[in-house]
C-alpha positions as CSV (number, residue, x, y, z in Angstrom):
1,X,-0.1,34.7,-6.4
2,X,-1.5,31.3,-5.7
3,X,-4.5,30.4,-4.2
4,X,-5.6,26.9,-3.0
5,X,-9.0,26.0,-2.0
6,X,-9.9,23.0,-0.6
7,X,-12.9,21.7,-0.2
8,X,-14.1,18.7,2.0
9,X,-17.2,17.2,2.5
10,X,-20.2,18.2,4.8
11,X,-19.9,15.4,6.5
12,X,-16.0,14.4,6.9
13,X,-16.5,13.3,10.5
14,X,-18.2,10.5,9.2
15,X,-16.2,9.4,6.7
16,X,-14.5,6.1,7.8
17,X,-10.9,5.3,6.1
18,X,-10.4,1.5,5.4
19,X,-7.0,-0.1,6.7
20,X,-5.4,-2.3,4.3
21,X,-3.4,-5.4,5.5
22,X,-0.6,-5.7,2.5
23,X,0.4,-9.3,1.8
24,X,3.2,-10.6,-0.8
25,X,4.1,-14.1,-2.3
26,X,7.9,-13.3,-2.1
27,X,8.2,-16.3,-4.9
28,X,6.3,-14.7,-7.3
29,X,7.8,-11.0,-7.1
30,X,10.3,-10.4,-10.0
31,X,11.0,-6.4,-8.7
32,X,9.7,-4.1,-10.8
33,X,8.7,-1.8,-8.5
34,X,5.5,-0.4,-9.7
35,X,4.0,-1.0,-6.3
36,X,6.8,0.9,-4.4
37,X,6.3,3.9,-7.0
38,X,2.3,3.8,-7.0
39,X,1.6,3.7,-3.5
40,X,-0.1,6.9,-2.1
41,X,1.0,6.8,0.9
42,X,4.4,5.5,0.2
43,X,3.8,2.4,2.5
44,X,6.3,-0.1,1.0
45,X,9.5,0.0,-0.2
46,X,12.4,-2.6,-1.2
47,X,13.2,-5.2,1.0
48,X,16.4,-6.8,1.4
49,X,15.6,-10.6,1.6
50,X,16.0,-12.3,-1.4
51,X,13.2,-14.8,-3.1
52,X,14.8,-17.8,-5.0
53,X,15.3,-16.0,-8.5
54,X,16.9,-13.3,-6.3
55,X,14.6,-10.9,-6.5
56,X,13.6,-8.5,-3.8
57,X,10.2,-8.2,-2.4
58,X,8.7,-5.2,-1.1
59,X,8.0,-4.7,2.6
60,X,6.3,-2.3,4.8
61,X,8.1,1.0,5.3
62,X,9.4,1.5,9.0
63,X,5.9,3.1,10.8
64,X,3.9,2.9,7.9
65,X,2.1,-0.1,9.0
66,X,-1.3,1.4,9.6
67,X,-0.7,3.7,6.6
68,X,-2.6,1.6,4.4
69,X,-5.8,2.6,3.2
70,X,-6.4,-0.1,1.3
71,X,-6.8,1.7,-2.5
72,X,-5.4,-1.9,-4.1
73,X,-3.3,0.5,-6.2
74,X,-0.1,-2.3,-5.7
75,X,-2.9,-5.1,-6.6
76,X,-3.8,-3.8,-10.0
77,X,-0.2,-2.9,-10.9
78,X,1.6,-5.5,-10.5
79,X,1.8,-7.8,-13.5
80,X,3.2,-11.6,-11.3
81,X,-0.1,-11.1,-9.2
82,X,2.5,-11.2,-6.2
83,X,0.8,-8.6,-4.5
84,X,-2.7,-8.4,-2.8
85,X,-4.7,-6.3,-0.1
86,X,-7.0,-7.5,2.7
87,X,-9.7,-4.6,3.7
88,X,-9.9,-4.8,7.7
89,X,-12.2,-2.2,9.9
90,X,-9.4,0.3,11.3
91,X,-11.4,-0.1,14.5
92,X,-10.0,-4.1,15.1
93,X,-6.6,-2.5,14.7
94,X,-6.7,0.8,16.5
């Protein structure tokens, strides 16, 4: 028998989550994937233009644009520094 508890704050309703605008520098992505595997939320995933080397960038996931929450996971991770995140109040993009 398994028994999950879960506990959440006292005060969850107040509790904003950020919205992260993801932006790549196709030139500088050489494909390793660590952002694609990382992400929480699963927001990117392999695109299929090609940068000069012939590398694959990652792109947002169908509907996962407003997935983001902006944890810079894909930032720390990825060694070319192709990767970075923008913090935006969800509110402007609601």
């Amino acid at each position: 028998m398994s028994l999950k508890l879960v506990r959440e704050p006292i005060n969850k309703h107040l509790q904003k989550v950020p919205l992260g605008i993801i932006h790549v520098i196709p030139e500088r992505c050489k494909e390793c994937g660590f952002c694609i595997d990382l992400c929480p939320k699963d927001v990117l995933t392999v695109g299929e233009e090609r940068n000069i080397k012939g590398y694959r960038w990652p792109k947002i996931a169908d509907g996962k644009a407003t997935e983001c929450i902006a944890c810079k996971m894909c930032e720390w991770i990825c060694p070319e520094f192709a990767i970075f995140v923008v913090e935006v109040d969800r509110r402007e993009h609601v």
